[in-house]
N, C-alpha and C positions, 0 to 999 in steps of 0.2 A: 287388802290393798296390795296391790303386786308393784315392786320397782326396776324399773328398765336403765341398763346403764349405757351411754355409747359414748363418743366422740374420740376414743382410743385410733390409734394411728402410730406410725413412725416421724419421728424429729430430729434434729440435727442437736448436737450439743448447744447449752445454750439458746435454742428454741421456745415457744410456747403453746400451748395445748390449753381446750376445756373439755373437759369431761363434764355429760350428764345424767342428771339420774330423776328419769319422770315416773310418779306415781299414777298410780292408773287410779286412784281416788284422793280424797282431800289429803294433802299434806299434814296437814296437823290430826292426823289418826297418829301421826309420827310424834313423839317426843324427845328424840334428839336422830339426826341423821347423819349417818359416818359415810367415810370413804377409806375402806382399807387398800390392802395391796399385799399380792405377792410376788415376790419376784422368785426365778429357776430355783429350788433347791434349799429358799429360805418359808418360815413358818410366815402369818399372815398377819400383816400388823397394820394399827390402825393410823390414819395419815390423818385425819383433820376431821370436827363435827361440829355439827350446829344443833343447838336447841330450839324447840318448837317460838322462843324468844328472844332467838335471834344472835344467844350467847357461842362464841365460838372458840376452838381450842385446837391448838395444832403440835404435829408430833416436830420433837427437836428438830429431825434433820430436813425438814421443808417449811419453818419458818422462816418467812420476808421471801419466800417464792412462789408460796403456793397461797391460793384463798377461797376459801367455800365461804356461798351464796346460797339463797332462797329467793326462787320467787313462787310466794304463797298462790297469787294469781293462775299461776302456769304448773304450777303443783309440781315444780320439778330444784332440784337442787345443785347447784353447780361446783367445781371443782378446776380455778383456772390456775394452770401450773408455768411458770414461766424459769429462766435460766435454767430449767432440765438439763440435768448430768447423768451420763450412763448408768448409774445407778437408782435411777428412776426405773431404770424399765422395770416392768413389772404387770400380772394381769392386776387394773380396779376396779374392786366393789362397793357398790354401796348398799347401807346397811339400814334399818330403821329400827328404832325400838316401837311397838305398837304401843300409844297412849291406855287403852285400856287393861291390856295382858301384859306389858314390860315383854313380849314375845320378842323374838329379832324375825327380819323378816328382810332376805337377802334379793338382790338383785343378780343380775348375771354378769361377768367379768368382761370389762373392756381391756383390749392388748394394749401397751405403749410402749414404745420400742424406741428408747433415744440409742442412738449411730449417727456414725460418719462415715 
């Protein structure tokens, strides 16, 4: 199962953004599905995930801004980021852990570029 990530763009400070991440098969081959991020010159860290049950868990510095979604239906996972601060930019990925191997199993990187 392959994961597609898009909705990356440029935002103004204070902005908001969704990022998506569509599986090209059932969603729940996944057992939890992340949204990393890296930004110029820093290592790649993990911003928010959701388990195949809907539990979710978010990194300090984008809680009460940011919020990952599933919808099982559309087999894709979302990531809506709102009051974006320059330090958001960064390319995101999303991530899956495959329910039967514990493998990870990456997407490709969307750009988000908050300026003014």
């Amino acid at each position: 199962v392959q994961l597609q990530a898009s909705g990356g763009g440029l935002v103004q400070p204070g902005g908001s953004l969704t990022l998506s991440c569509a599986a090209s098969g059932s969603i729940f081959s996944f057992s939890v599905m992340s949204w990393y991020r890296q930004a110029p010159g820093k290592q790649r860290e993990s911003v928010a995930a959701i388990s195949s049950g809907g539990g979710t868990g978010y990194a300090d510095s984008v809680k009460g801004r940011f919020t990952i979604t599933r919808d099982n239906y559309k087999n894709t996972v979302y990531l809506q980021m709102n009051s974006l601060k320059f330090e958001d930019t960064a390319v995101y990925y999303c991530k899956g852990v495959l329910a039967d191997t514990l493998e990870d199993s990456w997407g490709q990187g969307t750009l988000v570029t908050v300026s003014s």
